[in-house]
N, C-alpha and C positions, 0 to 999 in steps of 0.2 A: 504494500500500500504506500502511496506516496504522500507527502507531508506536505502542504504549501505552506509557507509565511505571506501573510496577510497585513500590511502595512496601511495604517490608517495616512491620506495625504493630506485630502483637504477637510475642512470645516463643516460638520451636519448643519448649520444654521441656514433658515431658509429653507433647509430640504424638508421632502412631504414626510411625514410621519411613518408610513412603512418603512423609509429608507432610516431613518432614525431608529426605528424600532431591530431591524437589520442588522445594523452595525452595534447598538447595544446588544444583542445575541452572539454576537461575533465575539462580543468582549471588546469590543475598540468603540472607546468614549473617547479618546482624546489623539489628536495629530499627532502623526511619530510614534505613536502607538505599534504593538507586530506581534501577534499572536503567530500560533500554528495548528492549522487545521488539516483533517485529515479529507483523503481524496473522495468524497461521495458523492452522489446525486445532489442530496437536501444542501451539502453546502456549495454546492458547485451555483444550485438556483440562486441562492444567498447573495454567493459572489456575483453572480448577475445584474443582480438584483441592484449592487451599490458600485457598481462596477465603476461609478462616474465621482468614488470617494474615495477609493482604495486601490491599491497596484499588489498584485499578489504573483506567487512562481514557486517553482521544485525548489527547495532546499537542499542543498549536500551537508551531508555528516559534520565535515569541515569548518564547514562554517557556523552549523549549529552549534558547534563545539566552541569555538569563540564567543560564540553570542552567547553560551550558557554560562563562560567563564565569566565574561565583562560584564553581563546586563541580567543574568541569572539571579531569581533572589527566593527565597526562602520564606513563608511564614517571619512578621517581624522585623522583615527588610533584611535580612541577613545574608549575606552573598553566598555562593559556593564555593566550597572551597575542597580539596583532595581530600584532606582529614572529613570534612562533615560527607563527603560523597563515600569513602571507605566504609564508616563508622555507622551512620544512620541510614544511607540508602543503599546498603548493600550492593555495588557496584565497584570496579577494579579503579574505572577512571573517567574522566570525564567525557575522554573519547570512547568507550566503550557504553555510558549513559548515550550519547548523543549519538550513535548506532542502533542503539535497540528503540531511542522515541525516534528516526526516520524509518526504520523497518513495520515500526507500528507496532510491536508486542509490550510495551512499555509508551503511558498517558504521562505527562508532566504533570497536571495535578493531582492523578491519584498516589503521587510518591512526596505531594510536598513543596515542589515548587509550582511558584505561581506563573499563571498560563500568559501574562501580559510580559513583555519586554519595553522597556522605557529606550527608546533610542536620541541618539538625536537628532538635529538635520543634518543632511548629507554634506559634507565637505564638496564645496562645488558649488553647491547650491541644486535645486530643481531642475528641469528643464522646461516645461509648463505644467501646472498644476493645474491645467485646463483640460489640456489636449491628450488622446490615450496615444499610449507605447507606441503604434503603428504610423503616428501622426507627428512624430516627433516630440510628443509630449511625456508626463511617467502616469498617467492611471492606466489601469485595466492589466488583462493579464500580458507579462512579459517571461516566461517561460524560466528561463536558467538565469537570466540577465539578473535577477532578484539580488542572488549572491551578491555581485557587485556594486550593488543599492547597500544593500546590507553592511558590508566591510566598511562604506563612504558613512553611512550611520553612526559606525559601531565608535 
């Protein structure tokens, strides 16, 4: 099963109420916002659905492995760390957690951490917050390209 990250762009204000209600199920209330959801029907419609607020794509292990390190938190705000990853979530290492949530046999919140990642804006800057991926702009789905959204975030 594949994992997307799901990056909140621009601002629900104004938008119609489904599309608010949407993105609140998503778990993305605020800009810069990135969850990870898994590859289904009901959220694929979802994505559809807000396509013109969020830019979403396949995550690599790799990179989830960073984003768990730098922006990973815990119940409490508490980061992750190798000792609390050995200790309480029974797991070798952070790159062997960040294998098993893109393989999909393993949920981030049913172990404890929380499902939002705080990013921040990309170094760079946007390209349009208007316009999708295929238009020169960053919403809507961009495939692999995520990653490198990601790292400019991270």
């Amino acid at each position: 099963m594949v994992k997307f990250a799901v990056i909140k762009i621009r601002s629900d204000i104004n938008a119609r109420q489904e599309v608010k209600d949407t993105l609140r199920m998503l778990g993305l209330t605020r800009v810069n916002h990135c969850v990870l959801v898994d590859d289904d029907e009901s959220v694929l419609g979802m994505l559809r659905k807000v396509k013109d607020y969020v830019t979403w794509g396949e995550i690599r292990s790799d990179i989830l492995q960073r984003l768990l390190a730098k922006r990973g938190r815990l119940a409490g705000d508490k980061r992750l760390t190798d000792e609390v990853i050995q200790s309480r979530l029974n797991f070798q290492s952070l790159a062997d957690l960040a294998e098993k949530v893109v393989d999909g046999s393993v949920k981030l919140d049913e172990i404890g951490i929380k499902k939002v990642f705080r990013l921040h804006p990309p170094s760079g800057g946007y390209k349009s917050t208007k316009r999708p991926v295929k238009d020169l702009g960053d919403l809507g789905y961009r495939g692999d390209k995520i990653n490198d959204l990601l790292i400019r975030m991270m």
